[in-house]
N, C-alpha and C positions, 0 to 999 in steps of 0.2 A: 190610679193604682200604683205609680209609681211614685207616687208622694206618701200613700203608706205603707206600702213595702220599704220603702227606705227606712227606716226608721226602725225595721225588724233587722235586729241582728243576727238572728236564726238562721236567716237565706244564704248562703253559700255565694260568694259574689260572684262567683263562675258559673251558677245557674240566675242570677237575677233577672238577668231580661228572658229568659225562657219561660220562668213565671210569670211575669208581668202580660204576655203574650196571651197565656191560658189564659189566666184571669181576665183579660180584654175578651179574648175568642172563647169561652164560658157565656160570659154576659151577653157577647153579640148573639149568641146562637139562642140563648134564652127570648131577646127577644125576637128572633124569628119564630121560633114557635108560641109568642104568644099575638105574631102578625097571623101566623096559620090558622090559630083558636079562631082568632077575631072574626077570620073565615069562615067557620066552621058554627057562626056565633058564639062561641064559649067566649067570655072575654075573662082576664087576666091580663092583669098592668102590672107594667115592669117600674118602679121608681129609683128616683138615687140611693134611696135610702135600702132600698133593696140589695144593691150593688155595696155599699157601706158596709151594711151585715154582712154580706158574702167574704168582703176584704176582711173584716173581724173574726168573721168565724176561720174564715182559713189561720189568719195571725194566732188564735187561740190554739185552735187542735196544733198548728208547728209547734208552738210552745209546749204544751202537754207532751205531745211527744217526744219531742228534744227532754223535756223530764223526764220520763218513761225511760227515754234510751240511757240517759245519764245515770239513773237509779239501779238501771240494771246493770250498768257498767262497771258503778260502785262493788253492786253484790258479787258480779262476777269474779272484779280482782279481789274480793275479801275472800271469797271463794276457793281460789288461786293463792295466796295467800299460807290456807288454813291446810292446802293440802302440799305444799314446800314445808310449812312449819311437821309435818306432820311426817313427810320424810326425812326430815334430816333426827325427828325425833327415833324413828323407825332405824334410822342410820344409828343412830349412838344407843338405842337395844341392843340390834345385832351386834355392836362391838361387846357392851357387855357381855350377851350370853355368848359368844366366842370364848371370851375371859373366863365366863362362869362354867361351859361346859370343859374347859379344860381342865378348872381345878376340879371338880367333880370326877372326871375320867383320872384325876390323880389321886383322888382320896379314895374313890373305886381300886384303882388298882392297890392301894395301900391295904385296904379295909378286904380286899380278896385274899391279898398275900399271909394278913394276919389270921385269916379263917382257916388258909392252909396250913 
């Protein structure tokens, strides 16, 4: 296990033997309950290759989802992103119509003065 966890760059080196552990203590427990089967005559074998696919499969799903969280990551600062762009756009509006409703309130009062 710890020959191909190593090689997974995804792990967190400050969690690596805490995985390595599970993945040992997964497999040991699997095969006690297929010592218990064996009991119970059910049989079910445990092989290396068993244990192989399990380290695989785990190494894939961390991958996928280290993509998963990367992708969403992206989207969120693009996100983030579009909604700064989007205030500072909202920012330079309001300056204008500040500017706009002033001359307006001056051509109003111009255009009132001329009716009276």
């Amino acid at each position: 296990a710890s020959h191909f966890l190593s090689e997974e760059t995804g792990i967190p080196p400050e969690h690596h033997d805490e995985i390595i552990q599970h993945v040992v203590y997964v497999h040991v427990a699997v095969q006690g309950y297929c010592r218990e089967y064996q009991e119970q005559n059910r049989h079910n074998h445990l092989t290396p290759k068993n244990f192989l696919d399990y380290l695989n499969k785990y190494i894939q799903l961390l991958r996928d989802n280290k993509k998963k969280i990367v992708d969403q990551h992206k989207r969120l600062n693009g996100g983030l992103k579009k909604l700064v762009e989007a205030a500072q756009y909202l920012e330079h509006l309001n300056v204008k119509l500040i500017q706009q409703k002033a001359s307006l309130d001056q051509k109003s009062e111009v255009n009132n003065q001329l009716i009276e």
